[in-house]
MOPAC internal coordinates of N, CA, C and O (Angstrom, degrees):
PM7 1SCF
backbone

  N    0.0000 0     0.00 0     0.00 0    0    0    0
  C    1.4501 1     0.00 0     0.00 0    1    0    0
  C    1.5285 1   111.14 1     0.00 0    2    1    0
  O    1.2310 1   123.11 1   135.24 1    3    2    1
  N    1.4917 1   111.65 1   -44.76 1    3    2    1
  C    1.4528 1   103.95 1  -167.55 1    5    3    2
  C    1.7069 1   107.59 1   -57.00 1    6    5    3
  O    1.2310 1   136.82 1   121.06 1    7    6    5
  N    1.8861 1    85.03 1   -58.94 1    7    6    5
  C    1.2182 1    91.59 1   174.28 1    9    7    6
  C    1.9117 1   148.58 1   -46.27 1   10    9    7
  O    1.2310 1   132.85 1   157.48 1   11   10    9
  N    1.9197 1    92.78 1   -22.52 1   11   10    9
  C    1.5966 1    90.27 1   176.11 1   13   11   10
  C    1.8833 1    96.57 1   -87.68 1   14   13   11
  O    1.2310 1   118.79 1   167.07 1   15   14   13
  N    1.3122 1   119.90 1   -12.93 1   15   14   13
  C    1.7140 1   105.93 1   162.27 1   17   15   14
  C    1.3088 1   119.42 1   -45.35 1   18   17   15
  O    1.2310 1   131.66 1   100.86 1   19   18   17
  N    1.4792 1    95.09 1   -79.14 1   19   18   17
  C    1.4812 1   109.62 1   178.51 1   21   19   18
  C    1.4901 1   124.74 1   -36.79 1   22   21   19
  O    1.2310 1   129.70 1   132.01 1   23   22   21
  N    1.3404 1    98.90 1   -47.99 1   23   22   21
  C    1.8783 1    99.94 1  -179.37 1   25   23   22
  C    1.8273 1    99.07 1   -59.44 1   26   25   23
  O    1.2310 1   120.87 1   135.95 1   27   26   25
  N    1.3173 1   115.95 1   -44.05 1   27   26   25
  C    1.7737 1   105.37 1  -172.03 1   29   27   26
  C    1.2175 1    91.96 1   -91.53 1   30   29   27
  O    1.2310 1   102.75 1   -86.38 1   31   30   29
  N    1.0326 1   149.24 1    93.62 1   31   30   29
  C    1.6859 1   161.65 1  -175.58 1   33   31   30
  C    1.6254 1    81.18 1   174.80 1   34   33   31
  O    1.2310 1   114.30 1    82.91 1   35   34   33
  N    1.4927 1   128.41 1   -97.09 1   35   34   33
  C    0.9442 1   127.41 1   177.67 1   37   35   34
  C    1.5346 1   133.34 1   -32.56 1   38   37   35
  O    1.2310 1   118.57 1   166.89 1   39   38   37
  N    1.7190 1   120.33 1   -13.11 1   39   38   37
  C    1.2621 1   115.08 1  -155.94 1   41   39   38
  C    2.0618 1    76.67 1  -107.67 1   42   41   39
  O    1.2310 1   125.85 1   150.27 1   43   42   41
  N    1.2416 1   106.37 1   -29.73 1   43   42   41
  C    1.7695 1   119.01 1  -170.81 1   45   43   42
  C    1.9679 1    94.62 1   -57.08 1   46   45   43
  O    1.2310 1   129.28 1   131.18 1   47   46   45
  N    1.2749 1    99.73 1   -48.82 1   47   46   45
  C    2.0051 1   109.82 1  -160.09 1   49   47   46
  C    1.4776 1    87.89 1   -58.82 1   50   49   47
  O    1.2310 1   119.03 1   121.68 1   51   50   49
  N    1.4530 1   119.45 1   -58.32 1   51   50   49
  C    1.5119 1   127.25 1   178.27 1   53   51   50
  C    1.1755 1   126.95 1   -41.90 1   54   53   51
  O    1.2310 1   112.20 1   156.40 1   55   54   53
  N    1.2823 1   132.31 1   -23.60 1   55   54   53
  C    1.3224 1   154.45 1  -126.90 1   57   55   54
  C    1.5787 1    75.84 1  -125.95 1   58   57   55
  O    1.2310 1   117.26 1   107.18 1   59   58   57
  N    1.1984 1   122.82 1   -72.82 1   59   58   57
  C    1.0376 1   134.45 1  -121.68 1   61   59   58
  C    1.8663 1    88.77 1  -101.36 1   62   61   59
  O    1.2310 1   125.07 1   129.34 1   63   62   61
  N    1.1471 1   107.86 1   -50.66 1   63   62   61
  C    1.8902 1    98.10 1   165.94 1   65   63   62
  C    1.1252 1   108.83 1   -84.24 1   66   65   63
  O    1.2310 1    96.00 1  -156.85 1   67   66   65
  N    1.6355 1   159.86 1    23.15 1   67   66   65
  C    1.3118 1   145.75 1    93.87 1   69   67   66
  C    1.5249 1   112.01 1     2.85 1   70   69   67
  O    1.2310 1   137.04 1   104.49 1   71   70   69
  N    1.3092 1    84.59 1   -75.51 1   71   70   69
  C    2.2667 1   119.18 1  -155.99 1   73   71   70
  C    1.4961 1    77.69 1   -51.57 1   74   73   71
  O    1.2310 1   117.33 1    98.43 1   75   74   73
  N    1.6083 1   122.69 1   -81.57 1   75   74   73
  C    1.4805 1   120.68 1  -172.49 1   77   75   74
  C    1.1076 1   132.07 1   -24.05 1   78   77   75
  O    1.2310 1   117.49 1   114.53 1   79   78   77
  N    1.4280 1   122.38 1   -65.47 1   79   78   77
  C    1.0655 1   139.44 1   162.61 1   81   79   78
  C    1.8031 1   122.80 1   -32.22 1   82   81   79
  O    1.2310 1   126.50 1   124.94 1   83   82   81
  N    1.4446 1   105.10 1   -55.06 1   83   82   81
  C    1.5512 1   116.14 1  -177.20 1   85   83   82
  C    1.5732 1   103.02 1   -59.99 1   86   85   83
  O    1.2310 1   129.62 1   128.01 1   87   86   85
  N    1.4240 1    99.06 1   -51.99 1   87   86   85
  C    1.5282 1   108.05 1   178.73 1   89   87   86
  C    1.0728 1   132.67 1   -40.97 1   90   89   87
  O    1.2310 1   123.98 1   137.38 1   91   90   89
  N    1.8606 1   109.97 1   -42.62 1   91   90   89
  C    1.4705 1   120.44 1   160.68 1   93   91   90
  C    1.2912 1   114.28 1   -78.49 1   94   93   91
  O    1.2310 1   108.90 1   179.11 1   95   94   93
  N    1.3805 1   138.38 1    -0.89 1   95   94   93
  C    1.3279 1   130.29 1   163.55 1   97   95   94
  C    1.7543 1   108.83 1   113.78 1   98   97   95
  O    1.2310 1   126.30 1  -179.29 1   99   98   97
  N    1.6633 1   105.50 1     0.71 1   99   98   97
  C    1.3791 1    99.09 1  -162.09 1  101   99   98
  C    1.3348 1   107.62 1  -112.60 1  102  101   99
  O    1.2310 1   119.55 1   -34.01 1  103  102  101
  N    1.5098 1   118.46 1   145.99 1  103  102  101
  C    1.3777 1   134.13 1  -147.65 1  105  103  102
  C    2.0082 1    84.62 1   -99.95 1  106  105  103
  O    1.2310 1   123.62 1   -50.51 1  107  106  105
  N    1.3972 1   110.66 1   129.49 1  107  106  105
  C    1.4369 1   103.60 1   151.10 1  109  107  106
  C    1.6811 1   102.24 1  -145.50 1  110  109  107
  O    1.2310 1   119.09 1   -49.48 1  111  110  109
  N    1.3843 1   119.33 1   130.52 1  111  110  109
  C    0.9099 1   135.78 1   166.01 1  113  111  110
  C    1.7885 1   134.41 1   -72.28 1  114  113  111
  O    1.2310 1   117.38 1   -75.29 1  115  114  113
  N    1.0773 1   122.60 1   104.71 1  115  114  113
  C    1.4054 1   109.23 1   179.23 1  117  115  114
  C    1.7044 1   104.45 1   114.80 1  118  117  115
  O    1.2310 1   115.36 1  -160.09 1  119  118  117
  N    1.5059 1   126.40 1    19.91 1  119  118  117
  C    1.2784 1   117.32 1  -169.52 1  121  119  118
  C    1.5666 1    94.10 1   -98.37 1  122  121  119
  O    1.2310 1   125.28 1   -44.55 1  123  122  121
  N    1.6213 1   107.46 1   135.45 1  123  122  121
  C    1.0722 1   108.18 1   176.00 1  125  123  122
  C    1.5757 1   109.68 1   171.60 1  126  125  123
  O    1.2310 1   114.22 1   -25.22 1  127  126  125
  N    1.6381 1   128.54 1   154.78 1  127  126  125
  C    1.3709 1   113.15 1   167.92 1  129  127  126
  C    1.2530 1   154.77 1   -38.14 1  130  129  127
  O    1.2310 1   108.49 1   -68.85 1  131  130  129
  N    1.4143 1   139.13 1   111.15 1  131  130  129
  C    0.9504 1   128.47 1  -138.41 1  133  131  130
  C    1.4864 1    94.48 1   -92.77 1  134  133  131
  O    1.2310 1   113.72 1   -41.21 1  135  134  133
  N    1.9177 1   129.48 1   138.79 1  135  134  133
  C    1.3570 1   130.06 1  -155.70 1  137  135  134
  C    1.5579 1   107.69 1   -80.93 1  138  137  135
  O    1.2310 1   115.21 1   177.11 1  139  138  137
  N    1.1778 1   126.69 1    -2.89 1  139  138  137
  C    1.0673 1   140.94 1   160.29 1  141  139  138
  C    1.7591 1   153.69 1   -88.34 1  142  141  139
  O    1.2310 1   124.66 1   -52.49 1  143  142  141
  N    1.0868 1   108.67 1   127.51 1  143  142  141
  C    1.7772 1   110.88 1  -170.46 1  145  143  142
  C    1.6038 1   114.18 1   -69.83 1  146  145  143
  O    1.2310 1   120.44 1   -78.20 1  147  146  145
  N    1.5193 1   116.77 1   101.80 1  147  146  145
  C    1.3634 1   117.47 1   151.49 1  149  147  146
  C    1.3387 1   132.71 1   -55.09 1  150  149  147
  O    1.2310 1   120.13 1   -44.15 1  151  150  149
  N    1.3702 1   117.37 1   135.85 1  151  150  149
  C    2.0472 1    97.01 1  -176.59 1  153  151  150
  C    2.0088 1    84.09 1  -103.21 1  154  153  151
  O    1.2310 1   129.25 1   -53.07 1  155  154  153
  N    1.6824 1    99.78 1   126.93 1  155  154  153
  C    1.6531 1    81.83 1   171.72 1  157  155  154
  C    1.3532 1   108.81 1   -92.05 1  158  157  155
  O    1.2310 1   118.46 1   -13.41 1  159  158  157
  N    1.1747 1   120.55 1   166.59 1  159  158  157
  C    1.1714 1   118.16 1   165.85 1  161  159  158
  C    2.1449 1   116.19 1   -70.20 1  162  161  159
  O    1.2310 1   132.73 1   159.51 1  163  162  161
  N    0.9621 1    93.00 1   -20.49 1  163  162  161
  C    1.8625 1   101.29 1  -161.95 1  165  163  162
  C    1.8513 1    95.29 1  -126.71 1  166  165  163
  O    1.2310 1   117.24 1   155.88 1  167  166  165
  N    1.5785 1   122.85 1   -24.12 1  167  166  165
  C    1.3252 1   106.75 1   176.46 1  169  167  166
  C    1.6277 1   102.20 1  -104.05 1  170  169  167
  O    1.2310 1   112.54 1  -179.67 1  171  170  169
  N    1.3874 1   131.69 1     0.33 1  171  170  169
  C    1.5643 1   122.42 1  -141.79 1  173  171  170
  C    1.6776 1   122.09 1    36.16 1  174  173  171
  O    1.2310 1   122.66 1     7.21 1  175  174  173
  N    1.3258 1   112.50 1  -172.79 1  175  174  173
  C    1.4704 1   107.47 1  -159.61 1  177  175  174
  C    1.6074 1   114.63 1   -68.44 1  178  177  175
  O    1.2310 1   133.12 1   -60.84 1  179  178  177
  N    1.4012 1    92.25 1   119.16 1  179  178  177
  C    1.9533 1   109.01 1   168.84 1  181  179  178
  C    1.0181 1   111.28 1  -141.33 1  182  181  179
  O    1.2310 1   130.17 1    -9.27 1  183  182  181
  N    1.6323 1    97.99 1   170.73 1  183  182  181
  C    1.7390 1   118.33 1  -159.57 1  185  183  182
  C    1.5707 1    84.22 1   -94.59 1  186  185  183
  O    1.2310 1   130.93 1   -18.98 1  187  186  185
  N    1.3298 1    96.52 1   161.02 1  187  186  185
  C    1.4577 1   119.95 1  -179.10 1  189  187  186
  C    1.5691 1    94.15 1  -121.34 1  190  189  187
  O    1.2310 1   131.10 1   -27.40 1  191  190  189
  N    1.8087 1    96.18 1   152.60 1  191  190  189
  C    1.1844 1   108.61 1   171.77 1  193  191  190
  C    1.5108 1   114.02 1  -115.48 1  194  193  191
  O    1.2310 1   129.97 1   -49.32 1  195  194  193
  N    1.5104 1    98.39 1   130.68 1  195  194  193
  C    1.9545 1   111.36 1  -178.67 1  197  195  194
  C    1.2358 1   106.04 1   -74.78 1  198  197  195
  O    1.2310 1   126.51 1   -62.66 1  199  198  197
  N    1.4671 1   105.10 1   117.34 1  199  198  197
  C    1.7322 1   107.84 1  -178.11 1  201  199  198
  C    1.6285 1   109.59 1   -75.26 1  202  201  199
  O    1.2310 1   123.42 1   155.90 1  203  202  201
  N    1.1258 1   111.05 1   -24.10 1  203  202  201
  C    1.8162 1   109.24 1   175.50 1  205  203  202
  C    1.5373 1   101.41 1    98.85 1  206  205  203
  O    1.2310 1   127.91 1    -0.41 1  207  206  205
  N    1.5091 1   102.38 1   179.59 1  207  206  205
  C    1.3723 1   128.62 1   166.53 1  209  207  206
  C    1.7263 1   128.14 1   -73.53 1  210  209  207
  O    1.2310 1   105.37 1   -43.88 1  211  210  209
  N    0.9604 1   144.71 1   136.12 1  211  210  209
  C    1.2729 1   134.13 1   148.77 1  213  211  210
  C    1.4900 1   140.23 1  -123.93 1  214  213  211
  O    1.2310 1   116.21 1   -18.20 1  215  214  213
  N    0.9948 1   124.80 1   161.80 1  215  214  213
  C    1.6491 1   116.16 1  -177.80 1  217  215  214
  C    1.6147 1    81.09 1   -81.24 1  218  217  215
  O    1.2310 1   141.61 1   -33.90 1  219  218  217
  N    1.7202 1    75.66 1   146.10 1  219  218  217
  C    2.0745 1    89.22 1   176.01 1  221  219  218
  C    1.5795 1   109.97 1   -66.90 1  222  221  219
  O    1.2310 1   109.07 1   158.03 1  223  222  221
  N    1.6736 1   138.07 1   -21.97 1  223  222  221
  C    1.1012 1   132.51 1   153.01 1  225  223  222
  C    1.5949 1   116.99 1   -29.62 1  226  225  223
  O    1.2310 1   125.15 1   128.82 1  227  226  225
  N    1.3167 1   107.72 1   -51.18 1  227  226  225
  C    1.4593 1    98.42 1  -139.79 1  229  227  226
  C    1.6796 1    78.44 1   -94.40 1  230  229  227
  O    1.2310 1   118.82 1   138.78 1  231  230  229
  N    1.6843 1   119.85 1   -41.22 1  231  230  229
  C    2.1369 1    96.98 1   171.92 1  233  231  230
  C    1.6125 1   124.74 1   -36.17 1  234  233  231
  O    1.2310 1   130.36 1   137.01 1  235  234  233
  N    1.4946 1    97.62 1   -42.99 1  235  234  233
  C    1.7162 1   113.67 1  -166.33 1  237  235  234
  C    1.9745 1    80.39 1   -57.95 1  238  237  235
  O    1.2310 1   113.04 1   107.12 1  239  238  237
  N    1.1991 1   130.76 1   -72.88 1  239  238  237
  C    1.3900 1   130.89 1  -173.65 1  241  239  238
  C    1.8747 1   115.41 1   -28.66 1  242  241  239
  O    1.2310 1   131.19 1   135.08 1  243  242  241
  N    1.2557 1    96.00 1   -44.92 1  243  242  241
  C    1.8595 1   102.84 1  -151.68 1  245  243  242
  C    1.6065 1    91.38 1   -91.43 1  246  245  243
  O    1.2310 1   114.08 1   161.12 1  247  246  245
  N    1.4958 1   128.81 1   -18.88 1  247  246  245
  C    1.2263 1   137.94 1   160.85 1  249  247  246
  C    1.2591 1   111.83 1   -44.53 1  250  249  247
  O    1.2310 1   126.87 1   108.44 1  251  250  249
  N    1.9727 1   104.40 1   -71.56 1  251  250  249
  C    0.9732 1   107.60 1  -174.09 1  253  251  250
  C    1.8177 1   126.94 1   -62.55 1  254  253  251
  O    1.2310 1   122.92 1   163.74 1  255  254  253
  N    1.3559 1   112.00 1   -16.26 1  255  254  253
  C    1.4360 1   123.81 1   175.47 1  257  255  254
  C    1.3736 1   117.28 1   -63.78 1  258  257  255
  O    1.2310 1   126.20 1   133.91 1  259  258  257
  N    1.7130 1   105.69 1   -46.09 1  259  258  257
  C    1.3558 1   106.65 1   179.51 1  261  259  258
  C    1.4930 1   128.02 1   -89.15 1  262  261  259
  O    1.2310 1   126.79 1  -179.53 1  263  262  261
  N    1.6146 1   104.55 1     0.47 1  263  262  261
  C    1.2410 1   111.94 1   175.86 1  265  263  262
  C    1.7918 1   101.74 1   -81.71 1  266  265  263
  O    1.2310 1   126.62 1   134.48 1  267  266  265
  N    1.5386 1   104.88 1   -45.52 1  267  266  265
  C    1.5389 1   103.71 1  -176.84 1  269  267  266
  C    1.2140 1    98.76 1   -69.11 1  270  269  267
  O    1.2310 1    96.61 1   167.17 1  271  270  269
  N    1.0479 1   158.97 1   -12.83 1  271  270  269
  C    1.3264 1   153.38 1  -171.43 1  273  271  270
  C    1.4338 1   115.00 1   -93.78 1  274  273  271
  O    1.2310 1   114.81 1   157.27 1  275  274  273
  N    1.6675 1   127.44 1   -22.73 1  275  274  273
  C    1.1608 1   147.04 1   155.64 1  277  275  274
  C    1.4212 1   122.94 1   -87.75 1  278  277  275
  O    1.2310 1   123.32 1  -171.51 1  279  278  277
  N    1.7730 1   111.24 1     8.49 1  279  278  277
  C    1.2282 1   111.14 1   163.91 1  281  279  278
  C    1.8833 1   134.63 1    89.19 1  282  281  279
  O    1.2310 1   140.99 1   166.45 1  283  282  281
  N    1.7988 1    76.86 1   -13.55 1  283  282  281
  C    1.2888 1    95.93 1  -178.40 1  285  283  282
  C    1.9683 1   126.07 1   -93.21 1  286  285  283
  O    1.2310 1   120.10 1   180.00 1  287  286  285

């Protein structure tokens, strides 16, 4: 049970920084739930999400997004 939460919690975050990502134009390969149970210390056991691969173009981009987006 915990675990089929967590995995659709995790499959939703994925879902959902996909959409972001495309939106800003940036390619990442490989985003998706990771098939395995984390024990957290502060959430108990959840799925993690695999951020994927990217061409170093499109990091230098998503850097720069979240830096302007943090003001910095």
């Amino acid at each position: 049970m915990i675990a089929a939460r967590s995995a659709g919690e995790a499959a939703l975050a994925a879902d959902q920084l996909r959409a972001a990502l495309t939106a800003a134009g940036i390619r990442v390969t490989g985003t998706g739930v990771d098939p395995l149970v984390w024990d957290s210390l502060a959430d108990g056991p959840i799925r993690l999400v695999e951020l994927g691969s990217a061409h170093p173009s499109d990091v230098h981009r998503l850097a720069a997004i979240i830096l302007a987006g943090a003001g910095t």
